[in-house]
gemmi code that builds the backbone of each chain (N, CA, C; Angstrom):
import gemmi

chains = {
    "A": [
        ("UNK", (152.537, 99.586, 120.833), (152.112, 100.406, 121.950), (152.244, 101.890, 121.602)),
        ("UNK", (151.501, 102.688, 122.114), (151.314, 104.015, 121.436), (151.300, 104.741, 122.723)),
        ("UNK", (152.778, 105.322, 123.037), (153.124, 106.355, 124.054), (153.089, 108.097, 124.279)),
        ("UNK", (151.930, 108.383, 124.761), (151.296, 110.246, 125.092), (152.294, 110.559, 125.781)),
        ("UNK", (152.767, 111.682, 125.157), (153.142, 112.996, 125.746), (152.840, 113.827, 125.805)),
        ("UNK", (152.504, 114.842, 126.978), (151.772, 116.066, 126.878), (153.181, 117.327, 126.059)),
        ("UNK", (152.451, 118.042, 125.316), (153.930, 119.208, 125.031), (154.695, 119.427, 126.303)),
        ("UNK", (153.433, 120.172, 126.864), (154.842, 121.043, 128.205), (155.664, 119.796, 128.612)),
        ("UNK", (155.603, 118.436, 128.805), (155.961, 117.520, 129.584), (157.673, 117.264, 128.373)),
        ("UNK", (156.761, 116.976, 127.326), (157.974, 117.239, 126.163), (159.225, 118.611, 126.359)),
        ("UNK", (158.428, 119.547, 126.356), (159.419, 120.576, 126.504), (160.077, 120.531, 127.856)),
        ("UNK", (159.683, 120.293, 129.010), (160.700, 119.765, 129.869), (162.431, 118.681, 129.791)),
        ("UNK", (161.563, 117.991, 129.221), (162.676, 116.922, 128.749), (163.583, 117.516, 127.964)),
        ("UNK", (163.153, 117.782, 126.908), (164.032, 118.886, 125.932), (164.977, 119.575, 126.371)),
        ("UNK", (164.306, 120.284, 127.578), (165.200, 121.489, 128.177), (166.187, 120.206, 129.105)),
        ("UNK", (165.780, 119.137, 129.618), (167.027, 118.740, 130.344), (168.231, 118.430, 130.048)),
        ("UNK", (167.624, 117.429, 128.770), (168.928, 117.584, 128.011), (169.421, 118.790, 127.057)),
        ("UNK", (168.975, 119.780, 126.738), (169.700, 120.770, 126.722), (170.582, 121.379, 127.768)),
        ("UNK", (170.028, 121.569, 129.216), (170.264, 122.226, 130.035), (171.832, 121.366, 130.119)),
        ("UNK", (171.777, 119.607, 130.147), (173.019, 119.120, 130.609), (174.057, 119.097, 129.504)),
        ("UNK", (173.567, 119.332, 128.322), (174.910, 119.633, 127.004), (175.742, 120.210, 127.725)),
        ("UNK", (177.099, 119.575, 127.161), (177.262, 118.576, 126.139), (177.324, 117.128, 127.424)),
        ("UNK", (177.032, 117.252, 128.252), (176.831, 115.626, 129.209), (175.737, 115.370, 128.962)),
        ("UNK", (175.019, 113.987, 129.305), (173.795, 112.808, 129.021), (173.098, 113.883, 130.229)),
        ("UNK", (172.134, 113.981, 129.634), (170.655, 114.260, 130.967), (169.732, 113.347, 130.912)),
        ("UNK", (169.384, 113.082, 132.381), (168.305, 111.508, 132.673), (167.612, 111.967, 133.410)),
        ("UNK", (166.219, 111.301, 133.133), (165.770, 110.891, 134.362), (163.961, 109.809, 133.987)),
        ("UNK", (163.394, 109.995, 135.350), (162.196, 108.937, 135.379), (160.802, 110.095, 134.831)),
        ("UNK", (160.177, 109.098, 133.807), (158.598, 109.795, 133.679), (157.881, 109.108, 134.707)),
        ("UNK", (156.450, 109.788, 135.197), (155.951, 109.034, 135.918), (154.746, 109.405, 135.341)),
        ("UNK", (153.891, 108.780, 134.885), (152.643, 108.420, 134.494), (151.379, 107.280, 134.833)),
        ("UNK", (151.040, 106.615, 134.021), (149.714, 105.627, 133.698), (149.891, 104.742, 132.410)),
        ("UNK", (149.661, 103.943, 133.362), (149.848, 102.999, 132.254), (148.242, 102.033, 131.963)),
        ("UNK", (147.554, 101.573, 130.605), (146.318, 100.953, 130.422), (146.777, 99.937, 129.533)),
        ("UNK", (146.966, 98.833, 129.800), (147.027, 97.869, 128.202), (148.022, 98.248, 127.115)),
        ("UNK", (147.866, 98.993, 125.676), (149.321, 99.165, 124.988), (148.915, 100.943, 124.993)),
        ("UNK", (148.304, 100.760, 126.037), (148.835, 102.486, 125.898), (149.090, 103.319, 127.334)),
        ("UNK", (150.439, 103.914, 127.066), (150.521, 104.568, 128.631), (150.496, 106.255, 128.050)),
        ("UNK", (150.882, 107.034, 129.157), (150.949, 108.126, 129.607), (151.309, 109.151, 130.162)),
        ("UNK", (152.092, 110.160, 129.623), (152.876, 110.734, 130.993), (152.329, 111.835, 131.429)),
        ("UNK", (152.441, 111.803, 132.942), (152.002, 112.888, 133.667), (152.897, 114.260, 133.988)),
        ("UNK", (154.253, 113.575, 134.464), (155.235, 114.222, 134.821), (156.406, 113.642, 134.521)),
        ("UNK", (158.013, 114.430, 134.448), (158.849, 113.855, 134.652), (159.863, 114.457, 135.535)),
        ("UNK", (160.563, 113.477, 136.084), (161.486, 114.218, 137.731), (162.358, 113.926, 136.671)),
        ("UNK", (163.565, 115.342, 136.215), (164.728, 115.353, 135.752), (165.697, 114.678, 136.952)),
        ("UNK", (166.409, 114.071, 136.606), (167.428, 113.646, 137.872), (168.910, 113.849, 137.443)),
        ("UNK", (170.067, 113.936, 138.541), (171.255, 113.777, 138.240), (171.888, 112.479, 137.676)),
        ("UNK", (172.756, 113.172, 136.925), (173.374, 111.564, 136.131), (174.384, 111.229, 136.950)),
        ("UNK", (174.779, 110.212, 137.523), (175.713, 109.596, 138.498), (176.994, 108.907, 137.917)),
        ("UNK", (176.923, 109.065, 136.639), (177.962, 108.444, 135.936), (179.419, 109.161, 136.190)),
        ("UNK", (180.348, 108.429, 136.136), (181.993, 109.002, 136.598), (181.794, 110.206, 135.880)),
        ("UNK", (182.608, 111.269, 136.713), (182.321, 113.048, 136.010), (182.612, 112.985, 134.393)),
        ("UNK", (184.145, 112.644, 134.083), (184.551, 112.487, 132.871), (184.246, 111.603, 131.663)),
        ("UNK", (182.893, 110.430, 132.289), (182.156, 110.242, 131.319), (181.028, 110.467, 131.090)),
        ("UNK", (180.647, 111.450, 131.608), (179.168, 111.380, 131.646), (178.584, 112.287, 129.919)),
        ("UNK", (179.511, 111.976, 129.199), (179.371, 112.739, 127.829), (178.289, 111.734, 127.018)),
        ("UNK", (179.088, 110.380, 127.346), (178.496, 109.214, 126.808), (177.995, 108.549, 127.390)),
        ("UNK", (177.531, 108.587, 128.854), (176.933, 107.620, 130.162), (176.628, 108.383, 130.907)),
        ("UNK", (175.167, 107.774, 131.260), (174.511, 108.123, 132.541), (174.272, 106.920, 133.689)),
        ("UNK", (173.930, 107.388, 134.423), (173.700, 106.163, 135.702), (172.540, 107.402, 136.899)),
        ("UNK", (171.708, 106.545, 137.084), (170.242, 106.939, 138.157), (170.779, 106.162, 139.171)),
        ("UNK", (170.400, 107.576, 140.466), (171.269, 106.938, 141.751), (170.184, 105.614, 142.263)),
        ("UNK", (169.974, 104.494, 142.570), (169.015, 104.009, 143.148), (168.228, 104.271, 144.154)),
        ("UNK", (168.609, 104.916, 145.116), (167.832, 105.548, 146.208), (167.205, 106.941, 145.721)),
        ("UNK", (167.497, 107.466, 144.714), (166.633, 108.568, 144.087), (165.813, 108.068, 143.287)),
        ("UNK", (165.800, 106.596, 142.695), (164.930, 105.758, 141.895), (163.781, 105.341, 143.137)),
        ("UNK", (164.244, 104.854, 144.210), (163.207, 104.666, 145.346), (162.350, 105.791, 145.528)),
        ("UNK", (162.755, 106.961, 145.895), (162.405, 108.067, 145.913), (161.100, 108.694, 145.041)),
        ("UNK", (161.372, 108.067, 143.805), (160.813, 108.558, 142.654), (159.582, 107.763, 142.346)),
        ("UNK", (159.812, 106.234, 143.230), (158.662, 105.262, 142.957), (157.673, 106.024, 144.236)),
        ("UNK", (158.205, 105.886, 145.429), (157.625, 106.521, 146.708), (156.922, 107.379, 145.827)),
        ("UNK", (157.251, 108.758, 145.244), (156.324, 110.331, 144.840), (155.261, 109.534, 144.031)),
        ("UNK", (155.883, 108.917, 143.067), (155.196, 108.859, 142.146), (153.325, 107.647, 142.847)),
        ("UNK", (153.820, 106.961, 143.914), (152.885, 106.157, 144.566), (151.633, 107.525, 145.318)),
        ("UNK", (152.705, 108.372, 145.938), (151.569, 109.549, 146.558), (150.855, 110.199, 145.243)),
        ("UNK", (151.271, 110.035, 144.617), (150.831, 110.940, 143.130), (149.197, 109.642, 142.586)),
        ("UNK", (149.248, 108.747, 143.027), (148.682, 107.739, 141.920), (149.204, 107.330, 140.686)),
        ("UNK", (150.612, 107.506, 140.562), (150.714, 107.111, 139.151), (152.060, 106.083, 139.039)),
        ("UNK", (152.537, 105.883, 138.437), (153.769, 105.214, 138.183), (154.853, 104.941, 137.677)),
        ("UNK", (156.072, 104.995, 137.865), (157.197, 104.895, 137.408), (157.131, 104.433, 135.648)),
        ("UNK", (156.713, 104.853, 134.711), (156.558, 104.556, 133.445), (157.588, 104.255, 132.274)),
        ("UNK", (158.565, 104.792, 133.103), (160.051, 105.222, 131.715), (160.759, 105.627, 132.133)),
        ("UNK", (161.520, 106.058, 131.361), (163.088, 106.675, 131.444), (163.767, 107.458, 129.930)),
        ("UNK", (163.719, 108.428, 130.356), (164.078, 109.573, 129.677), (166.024, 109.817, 129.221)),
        ("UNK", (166.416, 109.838, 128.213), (167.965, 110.295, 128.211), (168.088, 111.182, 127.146)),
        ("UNK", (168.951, 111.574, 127.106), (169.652, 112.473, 125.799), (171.044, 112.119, 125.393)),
        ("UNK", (171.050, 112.077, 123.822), (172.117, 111.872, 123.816), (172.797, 112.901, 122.880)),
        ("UNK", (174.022, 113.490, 123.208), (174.362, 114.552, 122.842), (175.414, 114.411, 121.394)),
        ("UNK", (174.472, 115.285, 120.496), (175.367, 115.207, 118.983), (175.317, 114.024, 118.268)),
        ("UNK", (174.284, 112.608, 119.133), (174.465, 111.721, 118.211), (172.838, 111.566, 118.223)),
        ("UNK", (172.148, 110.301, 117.428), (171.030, 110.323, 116.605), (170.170, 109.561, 117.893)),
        ("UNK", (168.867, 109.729, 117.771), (168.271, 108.972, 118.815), (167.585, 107.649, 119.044)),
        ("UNK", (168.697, 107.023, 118.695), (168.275, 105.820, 118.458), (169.215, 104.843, 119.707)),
        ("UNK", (168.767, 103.733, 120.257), (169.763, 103.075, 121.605), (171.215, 102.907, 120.973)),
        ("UNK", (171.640, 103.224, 121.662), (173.239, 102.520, 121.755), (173.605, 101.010, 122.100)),
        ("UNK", (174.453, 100.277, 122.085), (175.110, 99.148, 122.605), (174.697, 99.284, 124.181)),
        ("UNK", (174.819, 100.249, 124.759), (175.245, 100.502, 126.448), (173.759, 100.464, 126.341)),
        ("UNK", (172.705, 101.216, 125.713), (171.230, 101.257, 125.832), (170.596, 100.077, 126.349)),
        ("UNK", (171.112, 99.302, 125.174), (170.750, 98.044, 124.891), (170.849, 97.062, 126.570)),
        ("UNK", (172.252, 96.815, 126.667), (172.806, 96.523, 127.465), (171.798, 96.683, 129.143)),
        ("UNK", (171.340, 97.567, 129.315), (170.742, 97.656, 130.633), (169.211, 98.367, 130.470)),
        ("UNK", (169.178, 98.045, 129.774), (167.297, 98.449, 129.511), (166.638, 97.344, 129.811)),
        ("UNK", (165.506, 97.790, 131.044), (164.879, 96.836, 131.231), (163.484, 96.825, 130.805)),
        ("UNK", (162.986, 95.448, 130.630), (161.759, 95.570, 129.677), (161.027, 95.985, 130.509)),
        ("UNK", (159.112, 96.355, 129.897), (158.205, 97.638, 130.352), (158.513, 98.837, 130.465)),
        ("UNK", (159.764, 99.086, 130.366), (159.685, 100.355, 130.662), (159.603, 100.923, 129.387)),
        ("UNK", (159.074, 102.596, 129.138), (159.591, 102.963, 128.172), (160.639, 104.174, 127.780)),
        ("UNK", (161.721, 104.014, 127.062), (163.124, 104.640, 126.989), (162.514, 105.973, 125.946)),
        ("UNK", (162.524, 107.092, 126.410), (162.210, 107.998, 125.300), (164.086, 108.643, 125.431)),
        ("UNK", (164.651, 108.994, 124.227), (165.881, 109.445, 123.656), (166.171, 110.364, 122.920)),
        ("UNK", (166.825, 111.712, 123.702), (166.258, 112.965, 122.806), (167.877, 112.750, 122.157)),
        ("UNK", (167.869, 113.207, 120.709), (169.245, 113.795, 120.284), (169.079, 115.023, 120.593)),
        ("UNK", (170.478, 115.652, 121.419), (170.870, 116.749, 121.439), (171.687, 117.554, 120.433)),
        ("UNK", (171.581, 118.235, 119.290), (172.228, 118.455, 118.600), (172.993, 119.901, 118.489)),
        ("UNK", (174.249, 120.051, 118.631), (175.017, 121.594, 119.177), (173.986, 121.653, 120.236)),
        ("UNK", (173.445, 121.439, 121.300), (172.963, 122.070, 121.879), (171.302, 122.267, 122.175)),
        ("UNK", (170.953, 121.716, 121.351), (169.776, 122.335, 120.940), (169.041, 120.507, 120.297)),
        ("UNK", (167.824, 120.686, 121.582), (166.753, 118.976, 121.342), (166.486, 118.949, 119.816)),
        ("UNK", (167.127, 118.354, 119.574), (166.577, 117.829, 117.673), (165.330, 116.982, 117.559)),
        ("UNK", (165.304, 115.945, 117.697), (164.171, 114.462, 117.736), (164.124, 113.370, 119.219)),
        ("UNK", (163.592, 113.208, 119.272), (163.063, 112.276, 120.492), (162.136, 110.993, 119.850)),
        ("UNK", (162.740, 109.957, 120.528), (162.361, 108.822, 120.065), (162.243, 107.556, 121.259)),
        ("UNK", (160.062, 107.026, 120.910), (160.509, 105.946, 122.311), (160.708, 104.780, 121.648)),
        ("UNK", (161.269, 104.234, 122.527), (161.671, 102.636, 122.356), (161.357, 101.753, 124.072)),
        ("UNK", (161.644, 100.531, 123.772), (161.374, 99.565, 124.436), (161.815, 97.869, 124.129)),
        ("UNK", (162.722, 97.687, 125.160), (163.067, 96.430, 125.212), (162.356, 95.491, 125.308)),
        ("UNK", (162.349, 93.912, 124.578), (161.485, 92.987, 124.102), (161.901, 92.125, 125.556)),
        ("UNK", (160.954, 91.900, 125.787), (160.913, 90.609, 127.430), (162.074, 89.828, 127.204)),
        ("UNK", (162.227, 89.317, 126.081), (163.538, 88.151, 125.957), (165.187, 88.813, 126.171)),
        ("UNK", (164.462, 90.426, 126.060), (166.170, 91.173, 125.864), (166.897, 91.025, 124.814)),
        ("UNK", (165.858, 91.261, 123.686), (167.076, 90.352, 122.486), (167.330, 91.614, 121.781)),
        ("UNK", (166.175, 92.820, 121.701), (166.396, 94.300, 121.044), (165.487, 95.092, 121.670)),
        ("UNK", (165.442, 95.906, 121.238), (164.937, 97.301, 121.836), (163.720, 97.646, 120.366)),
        ("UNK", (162.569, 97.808, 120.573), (161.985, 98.098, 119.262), (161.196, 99.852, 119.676)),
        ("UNK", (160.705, 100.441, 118.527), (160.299, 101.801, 118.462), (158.882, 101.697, 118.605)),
        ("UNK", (158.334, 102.136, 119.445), (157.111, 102.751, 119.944), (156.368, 103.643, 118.812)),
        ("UNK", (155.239, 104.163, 118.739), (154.372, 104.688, 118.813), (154.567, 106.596, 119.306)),
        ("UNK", (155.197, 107.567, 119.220), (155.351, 108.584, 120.201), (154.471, 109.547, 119.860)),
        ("UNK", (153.061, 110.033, 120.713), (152.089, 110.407, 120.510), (152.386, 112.052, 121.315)),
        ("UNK", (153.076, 113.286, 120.803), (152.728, 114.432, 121.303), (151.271, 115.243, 121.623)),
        ("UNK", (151.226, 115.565, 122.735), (149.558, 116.034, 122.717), (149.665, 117.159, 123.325)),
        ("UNK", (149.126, 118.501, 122.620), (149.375, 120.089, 122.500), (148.396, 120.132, 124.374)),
        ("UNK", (148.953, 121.289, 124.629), (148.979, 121.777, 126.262), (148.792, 120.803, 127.135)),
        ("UNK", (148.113, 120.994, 128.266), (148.088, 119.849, 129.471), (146.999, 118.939, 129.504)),
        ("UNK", (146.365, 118.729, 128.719), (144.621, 117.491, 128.673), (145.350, 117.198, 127.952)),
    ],
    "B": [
        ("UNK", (154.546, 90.071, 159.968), (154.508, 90.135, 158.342), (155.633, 91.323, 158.300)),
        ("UNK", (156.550, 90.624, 156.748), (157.276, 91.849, 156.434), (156.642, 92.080, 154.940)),
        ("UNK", (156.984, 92.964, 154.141), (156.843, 93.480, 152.867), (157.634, 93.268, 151.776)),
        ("UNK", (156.946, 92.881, 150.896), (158.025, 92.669, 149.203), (157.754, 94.501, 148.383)),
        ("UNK", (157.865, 95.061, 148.259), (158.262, 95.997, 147.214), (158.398, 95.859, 145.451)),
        ("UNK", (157.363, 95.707, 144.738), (158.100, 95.188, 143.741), (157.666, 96.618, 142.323)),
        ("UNK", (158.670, 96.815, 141.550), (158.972, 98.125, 140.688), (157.875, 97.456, 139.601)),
        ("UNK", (157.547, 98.935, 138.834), (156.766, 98.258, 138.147), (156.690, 97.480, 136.913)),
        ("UNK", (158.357, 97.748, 136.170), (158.089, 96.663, 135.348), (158.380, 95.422, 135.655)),
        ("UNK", (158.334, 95.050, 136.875), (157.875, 93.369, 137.314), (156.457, 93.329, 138.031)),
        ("UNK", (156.022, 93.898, 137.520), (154.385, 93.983, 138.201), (153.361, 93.105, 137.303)),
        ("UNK", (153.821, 92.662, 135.849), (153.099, 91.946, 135.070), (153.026, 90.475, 135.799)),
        ("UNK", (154.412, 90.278, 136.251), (154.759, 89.136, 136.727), (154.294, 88.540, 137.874)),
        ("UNK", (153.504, 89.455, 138.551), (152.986, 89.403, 140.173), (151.479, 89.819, 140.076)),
        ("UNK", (150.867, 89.810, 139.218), (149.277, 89.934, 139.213), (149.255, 91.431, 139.239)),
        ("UNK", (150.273, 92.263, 138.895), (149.555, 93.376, 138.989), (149.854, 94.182, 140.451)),
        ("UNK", (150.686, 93.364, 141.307), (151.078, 93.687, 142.981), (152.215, 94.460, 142.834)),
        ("UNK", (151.928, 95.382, 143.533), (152.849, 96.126, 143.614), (153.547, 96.205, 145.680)),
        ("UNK", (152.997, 95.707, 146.369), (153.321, 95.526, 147.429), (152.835, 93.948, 148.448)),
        ("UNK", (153.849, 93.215, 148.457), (153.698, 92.155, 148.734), (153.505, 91.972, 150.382)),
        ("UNK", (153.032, 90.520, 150.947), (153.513, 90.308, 152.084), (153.978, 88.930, 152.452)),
        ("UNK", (155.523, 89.389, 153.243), (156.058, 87.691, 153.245), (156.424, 87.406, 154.634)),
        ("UNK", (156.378, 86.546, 154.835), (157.131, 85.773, 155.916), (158.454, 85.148, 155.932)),
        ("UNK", (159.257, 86.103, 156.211), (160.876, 85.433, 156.368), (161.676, 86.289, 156.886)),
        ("UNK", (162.733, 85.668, 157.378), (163.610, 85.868, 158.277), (164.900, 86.810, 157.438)),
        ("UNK", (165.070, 86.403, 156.326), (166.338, 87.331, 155.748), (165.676, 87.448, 153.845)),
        ("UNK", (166.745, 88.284, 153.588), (166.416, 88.857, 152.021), (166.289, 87.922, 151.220)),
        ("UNK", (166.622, 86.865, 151.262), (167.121, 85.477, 150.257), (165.998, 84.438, 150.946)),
        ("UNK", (165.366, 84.560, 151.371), (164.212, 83.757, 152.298), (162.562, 84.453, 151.883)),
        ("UNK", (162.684, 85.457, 151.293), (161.755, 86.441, 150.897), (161.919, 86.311, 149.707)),
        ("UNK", (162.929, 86.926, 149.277), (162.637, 86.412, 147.555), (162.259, 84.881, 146.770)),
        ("UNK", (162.905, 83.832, 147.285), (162.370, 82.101, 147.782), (161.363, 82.950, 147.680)),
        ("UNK", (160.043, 83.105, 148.887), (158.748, 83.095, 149.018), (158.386, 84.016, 147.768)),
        ("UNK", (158.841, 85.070, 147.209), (158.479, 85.533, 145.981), (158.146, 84.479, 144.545)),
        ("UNK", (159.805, 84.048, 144.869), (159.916, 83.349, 143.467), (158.997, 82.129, 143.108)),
        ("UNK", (158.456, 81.612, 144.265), (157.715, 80.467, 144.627), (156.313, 80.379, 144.260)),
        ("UNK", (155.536, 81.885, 144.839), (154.269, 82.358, 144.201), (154.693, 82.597, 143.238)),
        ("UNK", (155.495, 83.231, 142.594), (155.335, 83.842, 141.525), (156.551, 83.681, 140.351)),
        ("UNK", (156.611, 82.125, 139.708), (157.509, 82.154, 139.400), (158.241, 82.513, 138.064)),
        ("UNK", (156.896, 83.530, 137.186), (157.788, 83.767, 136.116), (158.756, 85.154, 136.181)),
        ("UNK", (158.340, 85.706, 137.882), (159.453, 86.640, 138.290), (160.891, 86.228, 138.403)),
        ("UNK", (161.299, 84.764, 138.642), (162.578, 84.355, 138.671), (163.120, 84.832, 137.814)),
        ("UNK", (163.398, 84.288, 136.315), (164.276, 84.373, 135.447), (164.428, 86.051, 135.022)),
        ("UNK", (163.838, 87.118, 135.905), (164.237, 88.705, 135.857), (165.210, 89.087, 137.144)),
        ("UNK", (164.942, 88.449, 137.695), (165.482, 88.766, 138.970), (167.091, 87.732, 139.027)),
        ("UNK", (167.679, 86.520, 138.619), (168.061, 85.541, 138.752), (168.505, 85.132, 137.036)),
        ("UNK", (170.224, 85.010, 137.281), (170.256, 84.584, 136.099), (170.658, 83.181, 135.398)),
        ("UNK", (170.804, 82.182, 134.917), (170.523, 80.634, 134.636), (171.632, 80.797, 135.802)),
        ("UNK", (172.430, 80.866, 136.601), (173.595, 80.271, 137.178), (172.568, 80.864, 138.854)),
        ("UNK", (171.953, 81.446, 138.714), (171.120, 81.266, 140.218), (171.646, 82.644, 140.786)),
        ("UNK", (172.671, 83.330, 139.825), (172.961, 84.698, 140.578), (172.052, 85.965, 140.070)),
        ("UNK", (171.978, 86.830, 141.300), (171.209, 88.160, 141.332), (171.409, 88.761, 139.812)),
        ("UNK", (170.965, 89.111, 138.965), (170.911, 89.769, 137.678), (171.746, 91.229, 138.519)),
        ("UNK", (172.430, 91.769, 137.674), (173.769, 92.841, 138.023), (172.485, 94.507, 138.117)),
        ("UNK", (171.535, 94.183, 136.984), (170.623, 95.371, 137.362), (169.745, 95.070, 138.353)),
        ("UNK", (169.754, 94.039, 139.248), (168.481, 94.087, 140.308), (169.308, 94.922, 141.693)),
        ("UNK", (168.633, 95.641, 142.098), (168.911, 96.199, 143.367), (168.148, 96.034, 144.266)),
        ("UNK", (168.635, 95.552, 145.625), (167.199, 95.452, 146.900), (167.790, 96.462, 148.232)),
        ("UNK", (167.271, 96.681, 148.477), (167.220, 97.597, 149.489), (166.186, 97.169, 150.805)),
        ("UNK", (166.546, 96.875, 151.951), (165.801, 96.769, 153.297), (165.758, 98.462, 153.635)),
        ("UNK", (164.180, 98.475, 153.503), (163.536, 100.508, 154.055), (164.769, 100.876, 153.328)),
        ("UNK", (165.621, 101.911, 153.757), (166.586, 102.604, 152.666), (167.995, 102.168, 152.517)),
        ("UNK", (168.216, 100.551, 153.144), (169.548, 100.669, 153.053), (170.042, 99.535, 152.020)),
        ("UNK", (170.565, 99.447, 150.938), (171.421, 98.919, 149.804), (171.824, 97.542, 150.307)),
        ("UNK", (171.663, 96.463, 150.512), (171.869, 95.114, 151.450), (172.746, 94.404, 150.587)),
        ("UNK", (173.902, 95.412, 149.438), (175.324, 95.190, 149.390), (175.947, 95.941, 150.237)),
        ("UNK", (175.217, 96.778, 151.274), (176.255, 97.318, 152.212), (176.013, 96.609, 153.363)),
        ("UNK", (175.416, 95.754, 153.528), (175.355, 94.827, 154.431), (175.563, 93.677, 154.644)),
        ("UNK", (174.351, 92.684, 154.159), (174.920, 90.800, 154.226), (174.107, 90.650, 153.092)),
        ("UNK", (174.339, 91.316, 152.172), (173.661, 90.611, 150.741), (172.255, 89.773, 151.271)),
        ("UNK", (172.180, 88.819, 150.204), (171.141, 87.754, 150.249), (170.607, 87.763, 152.125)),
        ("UNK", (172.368, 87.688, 152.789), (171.680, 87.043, 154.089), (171.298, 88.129, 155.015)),
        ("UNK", (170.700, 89.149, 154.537), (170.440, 90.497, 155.472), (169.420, 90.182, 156.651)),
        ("UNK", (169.028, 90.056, 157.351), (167.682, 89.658, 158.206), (166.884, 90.568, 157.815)),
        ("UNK", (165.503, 90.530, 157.901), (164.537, 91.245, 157.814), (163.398, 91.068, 159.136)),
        ("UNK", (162.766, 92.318, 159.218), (162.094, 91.961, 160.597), (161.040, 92.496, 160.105)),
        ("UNK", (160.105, 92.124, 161.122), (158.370, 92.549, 161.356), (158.242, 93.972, 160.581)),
        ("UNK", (157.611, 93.746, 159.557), (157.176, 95.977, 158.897), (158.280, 96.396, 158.200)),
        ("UNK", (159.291, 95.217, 158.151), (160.460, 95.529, 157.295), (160.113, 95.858, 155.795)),
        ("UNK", (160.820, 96.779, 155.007), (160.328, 96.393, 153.476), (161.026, 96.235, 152.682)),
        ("UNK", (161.253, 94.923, 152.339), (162.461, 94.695, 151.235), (161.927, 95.437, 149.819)),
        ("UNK", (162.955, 95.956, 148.640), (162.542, 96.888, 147.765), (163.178, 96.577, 146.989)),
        ("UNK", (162.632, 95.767, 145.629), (162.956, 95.821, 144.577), (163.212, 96.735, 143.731)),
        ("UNK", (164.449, 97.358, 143.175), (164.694, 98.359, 142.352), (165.400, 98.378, 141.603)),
        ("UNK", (165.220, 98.932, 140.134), (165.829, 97.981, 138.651), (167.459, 99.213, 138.760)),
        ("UNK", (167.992, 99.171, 138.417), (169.292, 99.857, 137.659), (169.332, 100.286, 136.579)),
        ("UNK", (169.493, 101.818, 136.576), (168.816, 102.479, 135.199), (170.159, 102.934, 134.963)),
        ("UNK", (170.224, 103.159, 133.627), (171.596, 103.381, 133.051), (171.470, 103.517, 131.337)),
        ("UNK", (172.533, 104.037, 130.594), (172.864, 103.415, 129.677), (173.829, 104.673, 128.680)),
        ("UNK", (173.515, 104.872, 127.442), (174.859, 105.976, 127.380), (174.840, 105.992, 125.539)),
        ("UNK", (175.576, 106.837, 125.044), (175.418, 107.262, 123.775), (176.198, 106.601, 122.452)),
        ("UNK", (177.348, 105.784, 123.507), (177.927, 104.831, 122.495), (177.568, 103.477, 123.190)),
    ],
}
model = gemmi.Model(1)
for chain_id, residues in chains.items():
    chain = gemmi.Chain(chain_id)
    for i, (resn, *xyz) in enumerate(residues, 1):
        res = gemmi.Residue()
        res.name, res.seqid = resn, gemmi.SeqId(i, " ")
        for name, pos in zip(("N", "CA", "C"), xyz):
            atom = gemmi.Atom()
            atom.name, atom.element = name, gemmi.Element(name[0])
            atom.pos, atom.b_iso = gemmi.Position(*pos), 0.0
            res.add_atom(atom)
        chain.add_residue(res)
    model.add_chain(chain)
structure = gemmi.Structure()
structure.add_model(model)
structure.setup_entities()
């Protein structure tokens, strides 16, 4: 599957998890999805809900801001597509915990934050059976078309 | 008629529906009528021992129906039960 990102939409993300260094920054893309190829339109940065003192290594999306986000994204025409994280100082690839609660269709894009500063971003996606998480396709596409 | 809600990565599983309509009396009587049409939604929702998978969340309109009667919440006429996954995960 071969997953579009517009830049600015990229540089958003970037900046979230920059903005939340050295804690995890999350949140939902909302796009389009066609067969093996989706799309993002937008993404709602959200708060990470995870206990204060871990949120270095854990995030958690409040569910009623996940409702929230399906609701916009329904007035919008588009749809809940993914889920966005950062992970700070380490490489961007899932973790154990990734693993652990990723649910399939969606797709997980994972920025490393490194000192501070978005290094690489990488999507992935969990296999229907839940057995791994495999790497996408990540298609950057310069300004907003 | 009340309403099923369903997120979209269980939308493969439901033709593509993203808003259902059911007939039943409580949350666990609705999902039954889900799982029934549509049953390769079970084994996401439901795990081999018949319990709720720990990432499924439902919600009646906005309220969390672990703060209420779980499974046995009632649901009424225009009600909308809401399937919603549990997003999470972390760096180690």
């Amino acid at each position: 599957m071969t997953f579009t990102v517009p830049g600015p939409v990229m540089d958003e993300i970037n900046g979230h998890g920059e903005k939340s260094y050295p804690e995890e920054g999350a949140g939902l893309i909302l796009g389009l999805s066609e067969g093996e190829h989706r799309e993002a339109r937008q993404v709602l940065p959200m708060p990470n809900h995870f206990d204060s003192h871990k949120r270095g290594r854990r995030y958690r999306l409040d569910p009623q801001e996940i409702l929230q986000a399906e609701e916009r994204a329904e007035q919008l025409g588009l749809e809940v597509i993914g889920v966005f994280h950062s992970h700070p100082d380490h490489p961007s690839a899932p973790s154990q915990t990734d693993l652990d609660w990723a649910v399939p269709w969606y797709v997980y894009l994972i920025t490393s934050i490194e000192k501070g500063a978005a290094s690489e971003t990488r999507a992935w996606r969990m296999l229907e059976d839940h057995s791994r998480m495999v790497e996408e396709i990540l298609e950057i596409k310069d300004g907003d078309g | 008629m009340s309403h099923i809600r369903v997120p979209t990565p269980l939308r493969p599983y439901t033709e593509g529906q993203g808003k259902l309509e059911v007939e039943a009396g409580t949350v666990g009587e609705a999902l039954l009528e889900l799982t029934t049409k549509f049953p390769s939604i079970g084994p996401h929702l439901y795990n081999e021992d018949g319990e709720l998978r720990p990432y499924v969340n439902l919600f009646v309109n906005d309220q969390d129906v672990r703060t209420l009667d779980g499974e046995q919440t009632p649901i009424k006429e225009d009600d909308t039960l809401m399937i919603l996954p549990s997003i999470a995960g972390g760096t180690i």
